[in-house]
N, C-alpha and C positions, 0 to 999 in steps of 0.2 A: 504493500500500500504506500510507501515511502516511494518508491518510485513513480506508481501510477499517481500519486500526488504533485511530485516534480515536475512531469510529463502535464501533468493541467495547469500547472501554472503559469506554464511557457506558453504555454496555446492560445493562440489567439482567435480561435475559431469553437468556442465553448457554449454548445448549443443544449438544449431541454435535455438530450442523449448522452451529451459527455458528462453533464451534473450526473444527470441519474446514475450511470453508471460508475461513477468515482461513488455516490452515497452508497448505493449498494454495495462495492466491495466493502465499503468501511463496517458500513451494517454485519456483514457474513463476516466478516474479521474479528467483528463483538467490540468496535468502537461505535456506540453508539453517539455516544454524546460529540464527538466528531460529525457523525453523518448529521446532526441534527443542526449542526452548527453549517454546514455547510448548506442541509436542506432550505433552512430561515434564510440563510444568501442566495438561493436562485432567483434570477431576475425574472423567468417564466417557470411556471409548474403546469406538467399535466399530470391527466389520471394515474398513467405508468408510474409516475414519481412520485406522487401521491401513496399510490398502494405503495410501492415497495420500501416507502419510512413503513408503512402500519404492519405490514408481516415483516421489516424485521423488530419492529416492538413488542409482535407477536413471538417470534421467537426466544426475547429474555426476558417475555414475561412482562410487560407494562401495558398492561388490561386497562388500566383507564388511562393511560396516554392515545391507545388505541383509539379508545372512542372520541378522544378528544381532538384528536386528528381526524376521524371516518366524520365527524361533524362540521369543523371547520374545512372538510371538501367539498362537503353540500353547499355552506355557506358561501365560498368561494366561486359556486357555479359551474364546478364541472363534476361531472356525473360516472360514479366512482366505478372503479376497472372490477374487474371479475375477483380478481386476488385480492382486493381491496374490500369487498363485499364479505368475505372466505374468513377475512381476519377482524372484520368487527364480530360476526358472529360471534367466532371462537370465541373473543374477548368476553364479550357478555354471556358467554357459557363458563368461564373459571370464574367470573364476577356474580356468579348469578343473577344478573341483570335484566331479567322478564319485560323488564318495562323498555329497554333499548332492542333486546331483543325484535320484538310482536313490531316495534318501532322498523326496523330494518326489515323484519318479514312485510309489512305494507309495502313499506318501498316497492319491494323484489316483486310485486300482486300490481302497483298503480303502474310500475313501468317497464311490468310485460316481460321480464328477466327469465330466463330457461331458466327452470328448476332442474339442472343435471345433478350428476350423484354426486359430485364435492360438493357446490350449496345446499342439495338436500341433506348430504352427513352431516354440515355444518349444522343446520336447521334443528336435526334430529337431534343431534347431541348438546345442544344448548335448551331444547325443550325439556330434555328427560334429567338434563344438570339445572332445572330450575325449577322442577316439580311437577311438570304440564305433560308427562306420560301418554296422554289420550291424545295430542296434538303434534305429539312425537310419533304417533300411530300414524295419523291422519297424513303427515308429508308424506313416509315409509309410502303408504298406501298410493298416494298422488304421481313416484316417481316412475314412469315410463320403464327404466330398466336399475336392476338395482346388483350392487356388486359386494364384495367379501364386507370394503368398508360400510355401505350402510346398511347390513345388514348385522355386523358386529354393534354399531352404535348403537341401534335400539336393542340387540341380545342384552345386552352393558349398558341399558337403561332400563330396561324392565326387571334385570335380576337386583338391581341398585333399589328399586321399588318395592319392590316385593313380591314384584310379580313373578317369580323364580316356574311355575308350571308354563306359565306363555312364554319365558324365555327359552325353553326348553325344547319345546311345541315351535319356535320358529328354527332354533338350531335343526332340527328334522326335516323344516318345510326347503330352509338351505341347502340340506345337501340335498332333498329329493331336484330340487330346481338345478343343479349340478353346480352349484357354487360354491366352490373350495375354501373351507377356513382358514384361518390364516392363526399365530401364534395367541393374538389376545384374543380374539372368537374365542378360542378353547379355555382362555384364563373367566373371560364372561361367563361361559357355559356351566364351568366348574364350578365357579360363583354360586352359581343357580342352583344345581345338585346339593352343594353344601347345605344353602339356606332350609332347602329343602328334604336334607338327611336323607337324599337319595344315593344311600352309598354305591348299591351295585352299579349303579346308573352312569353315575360319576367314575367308579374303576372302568368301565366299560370304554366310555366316551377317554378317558386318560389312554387308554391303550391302543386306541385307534387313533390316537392321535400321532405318533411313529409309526403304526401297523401300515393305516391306511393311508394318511396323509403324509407320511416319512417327514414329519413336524419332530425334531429332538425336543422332550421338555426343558423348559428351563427353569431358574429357582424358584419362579412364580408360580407356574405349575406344580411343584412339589409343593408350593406352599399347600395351595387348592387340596390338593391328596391330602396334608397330613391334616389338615381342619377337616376332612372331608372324613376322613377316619377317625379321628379325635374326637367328633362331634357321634362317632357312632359307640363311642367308647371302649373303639380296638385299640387301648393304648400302644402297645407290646406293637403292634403293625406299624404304626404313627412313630416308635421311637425306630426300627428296625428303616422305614423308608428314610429318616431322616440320615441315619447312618452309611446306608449303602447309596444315598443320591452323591450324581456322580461329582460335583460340589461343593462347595462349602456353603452349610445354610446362613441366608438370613436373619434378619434379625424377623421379619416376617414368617416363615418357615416355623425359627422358635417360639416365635410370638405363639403360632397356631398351638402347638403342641403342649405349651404352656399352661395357655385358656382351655386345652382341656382338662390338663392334669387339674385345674385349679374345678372346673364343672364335674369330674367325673371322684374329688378326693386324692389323687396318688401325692401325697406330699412329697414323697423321695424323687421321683419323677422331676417332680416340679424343681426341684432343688436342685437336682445334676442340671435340669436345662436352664435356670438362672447363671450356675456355675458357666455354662457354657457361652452364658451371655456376655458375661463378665470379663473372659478371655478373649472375646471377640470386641471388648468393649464398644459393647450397646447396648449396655446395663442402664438405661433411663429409669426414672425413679417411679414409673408405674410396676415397672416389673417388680422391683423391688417390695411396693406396695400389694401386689399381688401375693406373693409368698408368703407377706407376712399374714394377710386375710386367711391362707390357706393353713398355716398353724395355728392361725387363731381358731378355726375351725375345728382344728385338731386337738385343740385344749392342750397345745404346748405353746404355753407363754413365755417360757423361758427363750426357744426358738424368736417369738415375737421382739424380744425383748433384743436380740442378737440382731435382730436385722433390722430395726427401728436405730440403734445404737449406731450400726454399720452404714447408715445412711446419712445421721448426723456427724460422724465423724471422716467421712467423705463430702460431704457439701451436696448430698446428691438428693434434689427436690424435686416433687410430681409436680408435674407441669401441671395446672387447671384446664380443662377442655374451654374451647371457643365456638359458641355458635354464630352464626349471622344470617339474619332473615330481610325480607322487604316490606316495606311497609307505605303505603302511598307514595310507589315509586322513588324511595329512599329508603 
């Protein structure tokens, strides 16, 4: 970029395409604050330049810079590019933003915009990330032709809901349609079966996912497995997968296997997989907190008493959970 930078300053011929293209690289480099500086200095902007600040604010994650841009387009008068459309979405899907959201979806209805399958995934997965499930049906339904991605979005937003039997029921209707799942399809799917304590379902759907699909699991996948057994109270299977995955588990993995030893009683269980948290350090102070609920259970206060202690004298505090809701549009 140091050179592509030299090379524009010399130039006397610096049109809409040479800007854009020097912000972009700076953007894909992860200087944003660079591209932005350079962006606010173009003496013309269009759409292409436009979009390409907003997907890459999309990419490190500056959700309402996004829209704060996708709005100052409109204002400005030019009528925002495809990718540009793609990344407000998004935005207002991590923001849970319903109300920019429905806002953006008029747009895309007053001025006649294809619903192809990247705006529809977009669509879908900001409906079903803001609670509107039935409206994340309704695009599903709308699009013309539908591929692995939107068809994974709603699996991965109905199993998020609770609708874990529909989620299930459309992984079926997928592959009867011949459309190949892809890595997270199977981690949604798995999701489902969990919620749903459909173990054989779940081993099943897991084995055909190498078998049939020659998909390798990955750690996320194991994770799926050992909650998926854990919740069925195969401990001994749950610690055995954990051991033999080809791997090193996560702190999710042991999370799973944790939460069940803590549902199902096995204190000892629970205590080698904290131990193992600990080596791995990713001993957060829930875990902690869990074990100790899990002796307390046990009517060993002593034990309680040892890891309450070992938590003070490590500095090591539960984080308080965070919710965030909407409320007249704020």
């Amino acid at each position: 970029m140091d050179h592509a930078r030299q090379l524009f300053d010399v130039s006397s011929n610096r049109d809409v395409i040479t800007w854009t293209a020097l912000i972009n690289g700076f953007l894909k480099s992860g200087q944003v604050t660079v591209a932005r500086g350079l962006f606010d200095k173009m003496p013309e902007k269009n759409s292409v330049s436009w979009s390409a600040m907003i997907t890459g604010y999309v990419q490190v994650g500056l959700f309402k810079e996004v829209l704060e841009l996708f709005n100052a387009m409109q204002i400005s008068g030019l009528r925002p590019h495809h990718a540009g459309i793609v990344g407000a979405i998004t935005a207002c899907a991590f923001l849970g933003d319903l109300y920019e959201g429905r806002r953006i979806h008029a747009y895309i209805n007053k001025n006649r915009i294809e619903l192809d399958r990247i705006i529809g995934s977009a669509l879908i997965d900001m409906y079903a990330k803001c609670g509107c499930i039935d409206l994340a049906f309704s695009i599903f339904d709308q699009l013309p032709k539908r591929d692995v991605y939107v068809y994974t979005c709603l699996i991965s937003g109905l199993a998020n809901h609770g609708e874990s039997a529909a989620a299930i029921e459309l992984f079926e209707r997928m592959e009867n349609e011949g459309v190949v799942p892809n890595d997270v399809t199977f981690v949604s799917v798995l999701n489902a079966c969990c919620r749903m304590g459909l173990m054989d379902e779940g081993l099943r759907i897991f084995e055909n996912m190498s078998k049939i699909y020659g998909i390798e699991p990955q750690v996320q996948h194991y994770g799926c497995l050992v909650d998926l057994l854990g919740k069925a109270g195969k401990l001994e299977e749950a610690k055995k997968v954990v051991k033999e995955m080809p791997m090193e588990p996560d702190s999710y993995v042991l999370g799973a296997l944790l939460d069940a030893c803590r549902v199902h009683g096995d204190v000892e269980l629970g205590k080698e997989t904290v131990d193992t948290l600990v080596q791995l350090n990713q001993d957060h102070g829930g875990v902690h907190v869990v074990l100790s609920n899990m002796y307390a259970s046990a009517n060993k206060w002593g034990d309680v008493a040892r890891v309450r202690k070992g938590m003070e004298d490590k500095k090591v505090r539960k984080v308080p959970g965070c919710s965030l809701i909407e409320v007249d549009g704020g």
